[in-house]
PDB file with one MODEL, atoms N, CA, C and O in Angstrom:
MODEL        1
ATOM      1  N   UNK A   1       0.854  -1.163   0.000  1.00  0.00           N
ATOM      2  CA  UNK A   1       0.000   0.000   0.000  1.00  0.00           C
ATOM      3  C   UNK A   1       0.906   1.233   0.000  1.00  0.00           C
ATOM      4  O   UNK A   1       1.383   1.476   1.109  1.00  0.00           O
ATOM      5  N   UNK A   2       1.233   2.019  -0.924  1.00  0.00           N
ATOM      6  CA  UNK A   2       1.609   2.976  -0.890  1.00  0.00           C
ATOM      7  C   UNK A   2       0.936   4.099  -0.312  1.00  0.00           C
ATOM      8  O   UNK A   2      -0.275   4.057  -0.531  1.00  0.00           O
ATOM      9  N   UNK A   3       1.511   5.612   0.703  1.00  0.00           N
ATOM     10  CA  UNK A   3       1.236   6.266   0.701  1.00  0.00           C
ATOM     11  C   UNK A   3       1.674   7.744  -0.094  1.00  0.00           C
ATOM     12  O   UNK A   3       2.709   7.787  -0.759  1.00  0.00           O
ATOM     13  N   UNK A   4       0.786   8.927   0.050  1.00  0.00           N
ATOM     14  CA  UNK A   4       1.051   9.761   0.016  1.00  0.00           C
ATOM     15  C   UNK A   4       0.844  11.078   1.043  1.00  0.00           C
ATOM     16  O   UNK A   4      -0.094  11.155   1.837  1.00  0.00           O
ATOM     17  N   UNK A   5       1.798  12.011   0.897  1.00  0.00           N
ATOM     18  CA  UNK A   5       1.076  13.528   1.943  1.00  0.00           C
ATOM     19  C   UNK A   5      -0.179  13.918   1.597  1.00  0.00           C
ATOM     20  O   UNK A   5      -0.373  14.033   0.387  1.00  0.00           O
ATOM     21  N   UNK A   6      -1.093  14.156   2.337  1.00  0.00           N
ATOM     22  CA  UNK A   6      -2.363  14.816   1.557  1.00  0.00           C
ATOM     23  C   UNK A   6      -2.049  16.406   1.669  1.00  0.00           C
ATOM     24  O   UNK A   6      -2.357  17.186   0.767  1.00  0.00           O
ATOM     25  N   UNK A   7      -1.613  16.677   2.479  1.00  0.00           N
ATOM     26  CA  UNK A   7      -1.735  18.034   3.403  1.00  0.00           C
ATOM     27  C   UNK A   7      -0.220  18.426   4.238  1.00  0.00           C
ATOM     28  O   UNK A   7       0.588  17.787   4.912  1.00  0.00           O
ATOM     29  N   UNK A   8      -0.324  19.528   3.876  1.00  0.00           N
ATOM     30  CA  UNK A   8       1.517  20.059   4.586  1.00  0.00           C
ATOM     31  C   UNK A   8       1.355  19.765   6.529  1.00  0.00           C
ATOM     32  O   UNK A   8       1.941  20.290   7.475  1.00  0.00           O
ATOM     33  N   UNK A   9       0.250  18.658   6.451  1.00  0.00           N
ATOM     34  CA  UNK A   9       0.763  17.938   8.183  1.00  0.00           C
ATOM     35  C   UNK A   9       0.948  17.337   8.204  1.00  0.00           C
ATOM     36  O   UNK A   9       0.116  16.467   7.947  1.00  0.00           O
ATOM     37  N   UNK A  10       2.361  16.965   8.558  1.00  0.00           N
ATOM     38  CA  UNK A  10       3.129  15.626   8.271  1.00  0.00           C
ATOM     39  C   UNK A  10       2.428  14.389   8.551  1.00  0.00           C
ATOM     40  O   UNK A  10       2.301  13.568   7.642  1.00  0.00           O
ATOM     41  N   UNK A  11       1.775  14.072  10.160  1.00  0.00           N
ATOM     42  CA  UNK A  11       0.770  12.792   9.923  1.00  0.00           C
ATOM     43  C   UNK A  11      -0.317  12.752   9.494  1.00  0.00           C
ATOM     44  O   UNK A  11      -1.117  11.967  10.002  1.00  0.00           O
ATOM     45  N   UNK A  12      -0.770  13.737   8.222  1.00  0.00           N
ATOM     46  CA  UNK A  12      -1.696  13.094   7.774  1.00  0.00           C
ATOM     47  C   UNK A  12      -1.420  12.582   6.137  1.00  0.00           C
ATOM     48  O   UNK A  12      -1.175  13.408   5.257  1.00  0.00           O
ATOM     49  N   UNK A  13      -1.491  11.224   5.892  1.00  0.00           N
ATOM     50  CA  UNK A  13      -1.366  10.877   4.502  1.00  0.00           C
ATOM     51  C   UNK A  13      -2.277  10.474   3.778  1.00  0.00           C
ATOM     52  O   UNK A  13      -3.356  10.578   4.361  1.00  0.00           O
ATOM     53  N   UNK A  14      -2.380   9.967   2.551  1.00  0.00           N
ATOM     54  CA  UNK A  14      -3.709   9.473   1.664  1.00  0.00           C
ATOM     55  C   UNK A  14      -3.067   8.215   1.156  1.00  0.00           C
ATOM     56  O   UNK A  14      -1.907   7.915   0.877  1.00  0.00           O
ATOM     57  N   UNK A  15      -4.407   7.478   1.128  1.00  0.00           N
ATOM     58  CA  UNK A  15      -3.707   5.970   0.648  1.00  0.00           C
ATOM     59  C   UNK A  15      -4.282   5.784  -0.327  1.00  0.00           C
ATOM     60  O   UNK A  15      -5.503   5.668  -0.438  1.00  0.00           O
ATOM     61  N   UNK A  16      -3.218   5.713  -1.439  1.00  0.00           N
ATOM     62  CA  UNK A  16      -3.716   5.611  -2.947  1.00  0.00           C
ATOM     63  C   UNK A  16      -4.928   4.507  -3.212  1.00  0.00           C
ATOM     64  O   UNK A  16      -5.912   4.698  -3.926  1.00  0.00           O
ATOM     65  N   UNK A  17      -4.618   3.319  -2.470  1.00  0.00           N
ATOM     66  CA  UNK A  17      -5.706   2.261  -2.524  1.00  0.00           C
ATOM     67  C   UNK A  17      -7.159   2.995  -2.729  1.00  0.00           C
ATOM     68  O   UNK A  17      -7.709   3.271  -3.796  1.00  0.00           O
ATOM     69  N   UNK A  18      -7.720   3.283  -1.091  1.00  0.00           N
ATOM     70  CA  UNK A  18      -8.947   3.771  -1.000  1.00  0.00           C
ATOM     71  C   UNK A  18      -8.852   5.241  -1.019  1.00  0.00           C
ATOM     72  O   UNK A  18      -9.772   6.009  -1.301  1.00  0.00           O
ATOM     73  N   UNK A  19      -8.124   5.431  -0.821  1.00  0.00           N
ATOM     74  CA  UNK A  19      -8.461   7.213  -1.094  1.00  0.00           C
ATOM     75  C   UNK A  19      -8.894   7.713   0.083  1.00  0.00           C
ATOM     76  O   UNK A  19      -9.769   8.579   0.066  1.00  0.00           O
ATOM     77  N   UNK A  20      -8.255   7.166   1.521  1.00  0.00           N
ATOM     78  CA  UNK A  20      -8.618   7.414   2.610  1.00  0.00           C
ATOM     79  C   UNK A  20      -7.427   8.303   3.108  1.00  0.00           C
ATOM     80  O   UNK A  20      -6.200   8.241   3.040  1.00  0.00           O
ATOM     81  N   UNK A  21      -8.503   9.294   3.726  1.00  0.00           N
ATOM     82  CA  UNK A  21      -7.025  10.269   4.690  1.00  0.00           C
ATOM     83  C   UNK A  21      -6.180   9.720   5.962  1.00  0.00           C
ATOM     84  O   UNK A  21      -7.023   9.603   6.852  1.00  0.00           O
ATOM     85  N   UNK A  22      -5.459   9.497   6.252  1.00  0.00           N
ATOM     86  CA  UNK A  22      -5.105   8.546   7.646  1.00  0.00           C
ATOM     87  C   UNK A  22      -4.321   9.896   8.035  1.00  0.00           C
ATOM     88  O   UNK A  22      -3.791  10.891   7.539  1.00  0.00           O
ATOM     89  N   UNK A  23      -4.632   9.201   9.375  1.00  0.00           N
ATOM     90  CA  UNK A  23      -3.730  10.281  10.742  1.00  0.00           C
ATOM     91  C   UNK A  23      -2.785   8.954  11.158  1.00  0.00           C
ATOM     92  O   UNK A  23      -3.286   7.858  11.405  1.00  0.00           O
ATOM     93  N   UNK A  24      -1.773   9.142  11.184  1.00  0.00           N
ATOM     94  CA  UNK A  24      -0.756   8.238  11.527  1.00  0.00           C
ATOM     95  C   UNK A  24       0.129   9.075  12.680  1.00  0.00           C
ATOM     96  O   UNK A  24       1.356   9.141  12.611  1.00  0.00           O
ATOM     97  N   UNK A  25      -0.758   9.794  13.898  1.00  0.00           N
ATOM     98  CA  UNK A  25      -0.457  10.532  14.872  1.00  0.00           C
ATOM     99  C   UNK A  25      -0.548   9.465  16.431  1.00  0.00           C
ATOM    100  O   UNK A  25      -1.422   9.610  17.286  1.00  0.00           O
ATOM    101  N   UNK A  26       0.565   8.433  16.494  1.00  0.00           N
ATOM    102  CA  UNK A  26       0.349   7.969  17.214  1.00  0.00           C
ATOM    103  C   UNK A  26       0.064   8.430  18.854  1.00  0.00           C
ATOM    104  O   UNK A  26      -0.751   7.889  19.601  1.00  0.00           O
ATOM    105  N   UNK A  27       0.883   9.472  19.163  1.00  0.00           N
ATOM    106  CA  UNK A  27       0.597  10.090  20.312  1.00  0.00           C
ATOM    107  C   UNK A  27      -1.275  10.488  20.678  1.00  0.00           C
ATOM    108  O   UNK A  27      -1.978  10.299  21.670  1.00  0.00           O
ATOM    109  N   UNK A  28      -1.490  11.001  19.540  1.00  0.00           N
ATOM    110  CA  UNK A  28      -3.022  11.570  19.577  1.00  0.00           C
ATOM    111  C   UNK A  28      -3.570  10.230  19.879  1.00  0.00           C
ATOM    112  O   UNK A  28      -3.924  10.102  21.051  1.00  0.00           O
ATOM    113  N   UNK A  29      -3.731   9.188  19.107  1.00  0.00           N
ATOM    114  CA  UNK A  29      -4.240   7.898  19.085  1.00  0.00           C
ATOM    115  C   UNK A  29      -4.485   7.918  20.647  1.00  0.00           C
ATOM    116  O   UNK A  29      -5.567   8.203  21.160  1.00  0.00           O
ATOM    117  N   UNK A  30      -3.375   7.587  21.310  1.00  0.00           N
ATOM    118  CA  UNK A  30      -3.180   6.989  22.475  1.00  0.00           C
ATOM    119  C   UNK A  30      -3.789   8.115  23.632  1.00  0.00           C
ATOM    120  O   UNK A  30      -4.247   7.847  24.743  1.00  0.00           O
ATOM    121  N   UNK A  31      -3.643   9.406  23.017  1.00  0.00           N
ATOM    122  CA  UNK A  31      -4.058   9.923  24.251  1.00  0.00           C
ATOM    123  C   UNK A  31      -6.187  10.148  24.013  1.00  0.00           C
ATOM    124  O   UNK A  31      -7.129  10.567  24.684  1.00  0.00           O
ATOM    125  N   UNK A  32      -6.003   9.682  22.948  1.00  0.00           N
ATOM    126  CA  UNK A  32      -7.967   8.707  22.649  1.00  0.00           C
ATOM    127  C   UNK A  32      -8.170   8.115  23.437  1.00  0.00           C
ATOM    128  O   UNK A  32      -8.967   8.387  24.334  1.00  0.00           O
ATOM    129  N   UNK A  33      -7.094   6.500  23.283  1.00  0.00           N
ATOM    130  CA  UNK A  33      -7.516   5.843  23.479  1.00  0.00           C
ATOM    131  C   UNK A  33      -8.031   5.785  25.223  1.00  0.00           C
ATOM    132  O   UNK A  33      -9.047   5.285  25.704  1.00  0.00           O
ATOM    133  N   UNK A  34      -6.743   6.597  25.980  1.00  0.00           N
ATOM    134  CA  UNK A  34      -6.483   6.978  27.296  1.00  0.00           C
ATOM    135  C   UNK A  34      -8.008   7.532  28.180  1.00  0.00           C
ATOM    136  O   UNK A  34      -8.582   7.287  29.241  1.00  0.00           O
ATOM    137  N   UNK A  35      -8.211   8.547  26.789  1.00  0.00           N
ATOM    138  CA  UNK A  35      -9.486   9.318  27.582  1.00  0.00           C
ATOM    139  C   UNK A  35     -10.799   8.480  27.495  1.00  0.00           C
ATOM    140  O   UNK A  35     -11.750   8.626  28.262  1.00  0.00           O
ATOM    141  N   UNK A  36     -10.739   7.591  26.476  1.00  0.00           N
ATOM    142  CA  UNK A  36     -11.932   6.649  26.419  1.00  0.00           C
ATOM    143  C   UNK A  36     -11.851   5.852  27.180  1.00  0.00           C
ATOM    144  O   UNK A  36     -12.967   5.557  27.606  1.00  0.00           O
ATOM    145  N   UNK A  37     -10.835   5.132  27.748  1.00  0.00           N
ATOM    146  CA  UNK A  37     -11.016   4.403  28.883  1.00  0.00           C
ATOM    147  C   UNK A  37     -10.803   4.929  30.449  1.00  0.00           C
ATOM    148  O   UNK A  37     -10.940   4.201  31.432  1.00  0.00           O
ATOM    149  N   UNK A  38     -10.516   6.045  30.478  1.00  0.00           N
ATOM    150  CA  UNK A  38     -11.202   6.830  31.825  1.00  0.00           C
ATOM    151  C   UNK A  38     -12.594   7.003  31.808  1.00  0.00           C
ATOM    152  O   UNK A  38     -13.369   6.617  32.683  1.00  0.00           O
ATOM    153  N   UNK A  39     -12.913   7.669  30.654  1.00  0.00           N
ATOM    154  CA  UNK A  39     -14.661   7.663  30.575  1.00  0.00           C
ATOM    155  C   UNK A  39     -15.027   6.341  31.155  1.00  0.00           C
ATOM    156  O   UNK A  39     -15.221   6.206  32.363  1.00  0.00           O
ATOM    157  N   UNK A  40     -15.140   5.191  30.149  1.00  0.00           N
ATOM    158  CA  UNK A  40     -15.660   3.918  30.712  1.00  0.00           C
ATOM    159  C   UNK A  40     -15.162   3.618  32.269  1.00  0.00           C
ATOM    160  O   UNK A  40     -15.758   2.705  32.840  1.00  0.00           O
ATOM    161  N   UNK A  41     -14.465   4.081  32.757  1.00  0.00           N
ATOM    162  CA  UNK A  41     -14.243   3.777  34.346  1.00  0.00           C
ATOM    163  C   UNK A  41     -14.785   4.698  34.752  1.00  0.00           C
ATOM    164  O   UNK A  41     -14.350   4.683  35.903  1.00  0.00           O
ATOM    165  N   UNK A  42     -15.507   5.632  34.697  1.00  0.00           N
ATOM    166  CA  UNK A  42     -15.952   6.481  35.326  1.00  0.00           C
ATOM    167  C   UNK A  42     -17.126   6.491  35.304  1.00  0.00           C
ATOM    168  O   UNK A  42     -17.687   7.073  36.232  1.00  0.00           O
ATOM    169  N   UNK A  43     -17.964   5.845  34.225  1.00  0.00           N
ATOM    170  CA  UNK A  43     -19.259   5.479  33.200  1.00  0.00           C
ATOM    171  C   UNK A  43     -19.396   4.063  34.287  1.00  0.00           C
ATOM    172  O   UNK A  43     -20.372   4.022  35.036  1.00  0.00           O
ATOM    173  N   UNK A  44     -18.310   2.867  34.316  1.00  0.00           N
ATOM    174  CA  UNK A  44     -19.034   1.896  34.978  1.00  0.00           C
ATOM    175  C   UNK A  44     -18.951   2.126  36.628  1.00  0.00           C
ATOM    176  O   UNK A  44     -19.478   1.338  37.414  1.00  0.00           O
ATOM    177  N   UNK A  45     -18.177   3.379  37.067  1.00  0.00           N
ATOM    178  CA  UNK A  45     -18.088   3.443  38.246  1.00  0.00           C
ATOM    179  C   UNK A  45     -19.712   3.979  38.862  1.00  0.00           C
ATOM    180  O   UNK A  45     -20.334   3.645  39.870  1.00  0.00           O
ATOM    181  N   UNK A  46     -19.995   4.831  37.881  1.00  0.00           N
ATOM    182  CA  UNK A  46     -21.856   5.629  37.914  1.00  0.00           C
ATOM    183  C   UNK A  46     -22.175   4.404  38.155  1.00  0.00           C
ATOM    184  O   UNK A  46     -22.065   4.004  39.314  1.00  0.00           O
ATOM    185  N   UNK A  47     -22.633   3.535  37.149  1.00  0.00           N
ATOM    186  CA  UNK A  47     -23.567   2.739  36.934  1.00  0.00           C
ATOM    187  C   UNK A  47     -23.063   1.420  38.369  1.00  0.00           C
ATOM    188  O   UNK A  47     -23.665   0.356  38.220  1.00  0.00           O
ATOM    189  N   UNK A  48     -22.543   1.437  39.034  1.00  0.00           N
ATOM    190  CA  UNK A  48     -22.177   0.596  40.526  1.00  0.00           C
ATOM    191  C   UNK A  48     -22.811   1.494  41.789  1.00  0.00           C
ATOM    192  O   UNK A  48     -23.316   1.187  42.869  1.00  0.00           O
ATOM    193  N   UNK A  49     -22.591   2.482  41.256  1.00  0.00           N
ATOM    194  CA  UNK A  49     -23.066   3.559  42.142  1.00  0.00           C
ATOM    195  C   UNK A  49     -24.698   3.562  42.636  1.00  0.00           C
ATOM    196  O   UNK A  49     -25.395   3.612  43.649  1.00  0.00           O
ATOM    197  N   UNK A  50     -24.801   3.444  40.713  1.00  0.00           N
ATOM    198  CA  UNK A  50     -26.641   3.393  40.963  1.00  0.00           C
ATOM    199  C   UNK A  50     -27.069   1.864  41.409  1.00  0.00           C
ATOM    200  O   UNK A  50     -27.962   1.709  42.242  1.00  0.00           O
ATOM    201  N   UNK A  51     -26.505   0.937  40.916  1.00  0.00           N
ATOM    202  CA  UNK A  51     -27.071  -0.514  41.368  1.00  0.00           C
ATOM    203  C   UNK A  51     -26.867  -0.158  43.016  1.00  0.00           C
ATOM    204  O   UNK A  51     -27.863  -0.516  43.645  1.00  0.00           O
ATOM    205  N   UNK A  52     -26.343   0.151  43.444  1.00  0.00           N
ATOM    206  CA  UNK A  52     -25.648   0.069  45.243  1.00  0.00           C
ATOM    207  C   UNK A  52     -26.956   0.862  45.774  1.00  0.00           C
ATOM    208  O   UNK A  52     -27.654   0.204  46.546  1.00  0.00           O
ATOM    209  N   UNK A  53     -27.541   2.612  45.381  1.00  0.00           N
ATOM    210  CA  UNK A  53     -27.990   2.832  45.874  1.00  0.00           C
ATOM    211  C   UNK A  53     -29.787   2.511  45.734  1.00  0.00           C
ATOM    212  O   UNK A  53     -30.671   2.895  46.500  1.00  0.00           O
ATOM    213  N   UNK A  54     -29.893   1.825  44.695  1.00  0.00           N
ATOM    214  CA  UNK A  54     -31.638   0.706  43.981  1.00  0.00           C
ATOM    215  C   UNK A  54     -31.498  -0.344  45.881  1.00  0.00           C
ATOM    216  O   UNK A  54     -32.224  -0.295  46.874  1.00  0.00           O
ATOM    217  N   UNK A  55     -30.441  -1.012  45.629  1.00  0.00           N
ATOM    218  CA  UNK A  55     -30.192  -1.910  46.772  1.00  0.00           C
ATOM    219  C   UNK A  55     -30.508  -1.311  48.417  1.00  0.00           C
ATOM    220  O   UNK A  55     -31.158  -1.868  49.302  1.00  0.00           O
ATOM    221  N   UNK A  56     -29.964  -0.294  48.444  1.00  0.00           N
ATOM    222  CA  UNK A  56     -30.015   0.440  49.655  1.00  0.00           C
ATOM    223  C   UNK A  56     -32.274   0.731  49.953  1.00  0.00           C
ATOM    224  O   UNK A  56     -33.095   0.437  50.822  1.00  0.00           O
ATOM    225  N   UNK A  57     -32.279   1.355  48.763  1.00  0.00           N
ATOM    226  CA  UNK A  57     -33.477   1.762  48.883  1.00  0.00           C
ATOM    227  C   UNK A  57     -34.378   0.601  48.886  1.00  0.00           C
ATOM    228  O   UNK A  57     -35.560   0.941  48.941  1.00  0.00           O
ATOM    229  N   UNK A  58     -34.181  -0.650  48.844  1.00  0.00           N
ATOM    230  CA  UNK A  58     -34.556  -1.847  48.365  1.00  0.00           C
ATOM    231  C   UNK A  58     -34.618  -2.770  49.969  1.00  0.00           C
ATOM    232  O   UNK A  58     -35.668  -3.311  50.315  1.00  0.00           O
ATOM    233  N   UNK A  59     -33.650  -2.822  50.627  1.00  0.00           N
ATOM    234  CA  UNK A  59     -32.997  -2.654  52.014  1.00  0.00           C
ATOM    235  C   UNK A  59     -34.054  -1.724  53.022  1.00  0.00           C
ATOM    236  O   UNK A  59     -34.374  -2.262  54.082  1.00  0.00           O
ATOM    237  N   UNK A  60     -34.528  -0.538  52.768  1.00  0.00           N
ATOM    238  CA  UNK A  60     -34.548   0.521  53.410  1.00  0.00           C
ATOM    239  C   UNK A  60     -36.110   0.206  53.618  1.00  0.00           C
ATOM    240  O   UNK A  60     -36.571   0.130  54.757  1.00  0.00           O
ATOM    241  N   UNK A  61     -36.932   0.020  52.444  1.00  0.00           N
ATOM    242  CA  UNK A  61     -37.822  -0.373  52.360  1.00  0.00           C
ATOM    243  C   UNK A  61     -38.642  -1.578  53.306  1.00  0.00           C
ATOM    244  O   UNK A  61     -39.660  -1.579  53.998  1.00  0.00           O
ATOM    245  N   UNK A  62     -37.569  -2.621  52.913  1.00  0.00           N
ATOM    246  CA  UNK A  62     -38.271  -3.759  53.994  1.00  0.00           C
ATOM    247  C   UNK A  62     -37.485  -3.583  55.186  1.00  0.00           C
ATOM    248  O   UNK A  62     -37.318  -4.615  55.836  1.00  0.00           O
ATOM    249  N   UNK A  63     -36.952  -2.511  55.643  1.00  0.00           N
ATOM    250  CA  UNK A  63     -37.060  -2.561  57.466  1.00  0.00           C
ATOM    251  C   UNK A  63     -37.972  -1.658  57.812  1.00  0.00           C
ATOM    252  O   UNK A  63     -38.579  -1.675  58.883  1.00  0.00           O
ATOM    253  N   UNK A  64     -38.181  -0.405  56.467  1.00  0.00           N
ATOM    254  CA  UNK A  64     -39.548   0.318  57.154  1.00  0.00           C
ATOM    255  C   UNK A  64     -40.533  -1.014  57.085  1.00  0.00           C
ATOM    256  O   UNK A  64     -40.981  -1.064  58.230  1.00  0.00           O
ATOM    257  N   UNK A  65     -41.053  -2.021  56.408  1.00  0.00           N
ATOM    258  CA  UNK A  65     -42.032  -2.600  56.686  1.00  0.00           C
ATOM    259  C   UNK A  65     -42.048  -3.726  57.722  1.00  0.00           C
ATOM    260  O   UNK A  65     -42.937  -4.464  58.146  1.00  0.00           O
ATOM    261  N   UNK A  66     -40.722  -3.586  57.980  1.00  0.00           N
ATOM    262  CA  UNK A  66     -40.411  -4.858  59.446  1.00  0.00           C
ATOM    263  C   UNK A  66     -40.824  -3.955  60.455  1.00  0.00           C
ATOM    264  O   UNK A  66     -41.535  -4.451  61.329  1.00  0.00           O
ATOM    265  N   UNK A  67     -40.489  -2.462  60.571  1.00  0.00           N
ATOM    266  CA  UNK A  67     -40.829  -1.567  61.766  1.00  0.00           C
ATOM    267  C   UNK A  67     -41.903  -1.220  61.624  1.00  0.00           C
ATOM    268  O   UNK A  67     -42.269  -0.716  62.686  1.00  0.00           O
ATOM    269  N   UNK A  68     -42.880  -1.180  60.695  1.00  0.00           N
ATOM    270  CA  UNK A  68     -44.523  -1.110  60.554  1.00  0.00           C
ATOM    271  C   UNK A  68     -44.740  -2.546  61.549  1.00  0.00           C
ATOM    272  O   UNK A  68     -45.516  -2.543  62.505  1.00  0.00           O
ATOM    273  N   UNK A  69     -43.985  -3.656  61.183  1.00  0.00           N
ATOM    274  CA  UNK A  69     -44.889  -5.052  61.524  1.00  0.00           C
ATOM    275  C   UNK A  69     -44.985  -4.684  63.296  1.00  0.00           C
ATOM    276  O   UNK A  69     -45.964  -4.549  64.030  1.00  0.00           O
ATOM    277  N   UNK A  70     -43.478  -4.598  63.568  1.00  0.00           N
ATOM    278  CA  UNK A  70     -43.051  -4.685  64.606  1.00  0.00           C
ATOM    279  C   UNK A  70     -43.720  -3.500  65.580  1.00  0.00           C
ATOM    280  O   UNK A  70     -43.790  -3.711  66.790  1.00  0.00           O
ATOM    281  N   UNK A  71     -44.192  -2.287  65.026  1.00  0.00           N
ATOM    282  CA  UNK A  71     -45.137  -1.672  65.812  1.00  0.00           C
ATOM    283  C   UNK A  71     -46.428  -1.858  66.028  1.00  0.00           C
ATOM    284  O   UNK A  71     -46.908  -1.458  67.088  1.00  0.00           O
ATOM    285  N   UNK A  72     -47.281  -2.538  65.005  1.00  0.00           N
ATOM    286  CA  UNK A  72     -48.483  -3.554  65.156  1.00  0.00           C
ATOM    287  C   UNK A  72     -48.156  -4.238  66.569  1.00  0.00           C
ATOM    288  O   UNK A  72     -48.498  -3.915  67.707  1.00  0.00           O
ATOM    289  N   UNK A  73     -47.469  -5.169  66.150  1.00  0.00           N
ATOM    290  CA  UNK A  73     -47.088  -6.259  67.076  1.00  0.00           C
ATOM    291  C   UNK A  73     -47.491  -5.349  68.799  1.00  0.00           C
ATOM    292  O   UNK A  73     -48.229  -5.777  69.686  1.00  0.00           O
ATOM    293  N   UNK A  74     -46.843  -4.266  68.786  1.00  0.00           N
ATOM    294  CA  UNK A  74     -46.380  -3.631  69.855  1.00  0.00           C
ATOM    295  C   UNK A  74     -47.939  -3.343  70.477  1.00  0.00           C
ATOM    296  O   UNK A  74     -48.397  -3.942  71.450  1.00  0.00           O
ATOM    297  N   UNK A  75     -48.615  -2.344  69.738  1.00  0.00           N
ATOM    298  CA  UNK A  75     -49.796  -2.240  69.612  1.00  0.00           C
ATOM    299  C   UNK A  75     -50.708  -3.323  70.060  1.00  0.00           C
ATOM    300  O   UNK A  75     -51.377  -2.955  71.026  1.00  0.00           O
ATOM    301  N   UNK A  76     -50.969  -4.618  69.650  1.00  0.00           N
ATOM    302  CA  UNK A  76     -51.500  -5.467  69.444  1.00  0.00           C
ATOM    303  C   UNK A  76     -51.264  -5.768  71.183  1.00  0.00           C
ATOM    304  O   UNK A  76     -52.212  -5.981  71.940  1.00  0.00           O
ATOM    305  N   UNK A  77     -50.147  -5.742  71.525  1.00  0.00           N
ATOM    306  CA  UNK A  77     -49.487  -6.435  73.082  1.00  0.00           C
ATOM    307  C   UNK A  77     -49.861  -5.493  74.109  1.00  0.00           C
ATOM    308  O   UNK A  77     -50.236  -6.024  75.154  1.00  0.00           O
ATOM    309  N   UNK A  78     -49.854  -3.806  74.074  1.00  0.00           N
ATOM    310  CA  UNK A  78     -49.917  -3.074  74.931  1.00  0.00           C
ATOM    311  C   UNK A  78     -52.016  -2.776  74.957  1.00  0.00           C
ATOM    312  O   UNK A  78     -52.663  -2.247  75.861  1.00  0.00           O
ATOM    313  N   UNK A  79     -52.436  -3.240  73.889  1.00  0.00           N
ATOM    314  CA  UNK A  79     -54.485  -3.666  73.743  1.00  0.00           C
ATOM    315  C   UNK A  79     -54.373  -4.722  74.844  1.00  0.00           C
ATOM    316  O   UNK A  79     -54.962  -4.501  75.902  1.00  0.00           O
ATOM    317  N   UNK A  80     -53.579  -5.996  74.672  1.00  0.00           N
ATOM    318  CA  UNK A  80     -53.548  -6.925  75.756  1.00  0.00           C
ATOM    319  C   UNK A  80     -53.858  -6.609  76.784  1.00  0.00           C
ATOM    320  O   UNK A  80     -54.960  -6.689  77.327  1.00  0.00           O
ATOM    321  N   UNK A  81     -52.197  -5.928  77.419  1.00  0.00           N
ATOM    322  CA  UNK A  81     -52.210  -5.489  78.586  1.00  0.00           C
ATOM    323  C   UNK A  81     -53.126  -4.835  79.277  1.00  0.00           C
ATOM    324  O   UNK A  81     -53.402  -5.160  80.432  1.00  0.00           O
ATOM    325  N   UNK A  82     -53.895  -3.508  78.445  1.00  0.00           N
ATOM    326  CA  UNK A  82     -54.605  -2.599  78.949  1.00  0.00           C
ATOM    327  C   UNK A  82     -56.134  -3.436  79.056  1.00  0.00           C
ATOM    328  O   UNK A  82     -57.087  -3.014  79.710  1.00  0.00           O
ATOM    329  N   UNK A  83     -56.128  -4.203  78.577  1.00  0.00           N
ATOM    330  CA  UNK A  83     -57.455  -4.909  78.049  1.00  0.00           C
ATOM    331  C   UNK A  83     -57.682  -5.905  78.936  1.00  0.00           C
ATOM    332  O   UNK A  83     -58.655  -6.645  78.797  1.00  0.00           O
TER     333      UNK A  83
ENDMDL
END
């Protein structure tokens, strides 16, 4: 595959084949590739974040309804007594 310069910037060339412009800027590449995989760690760190706090509220839920039961209960015992 031969190339050529397209443009007075040195990494960018044209490839006679397809007639595609290439950036052959490896530094740039890498500092892509760098920032795309901080995103995704930061993207799956959210999304742990939100499963953790569904769970919490999920959690939170059935002890308010254990402390509903458990004040019935209470209720139910102090009718006894008085009764």
């Amino acid at each position: 595959m031969e190339r050529i310069n397209k443009t007075d910037v040195p990494f960018l060339v044209k490839d006679n084949y397809s007639g595609a412009v290439l950036n052959t800027n490896v530094e740039a590449l890498q500092a892509y590739k760098a920032k795309k995989k901080k995103l995704n760690e930061k993207l799956s760190r959210i999304d742990k974040l939100e499963i953790d706090v569904l769970q919490m509220k999920t959690e939170i839920k059935s002890q308010s309804k254990d402390c509903h039961e458990i004040k019935s209960m209470l209720v139910q015992l102090l009718g006894k007594i008085d009764g």
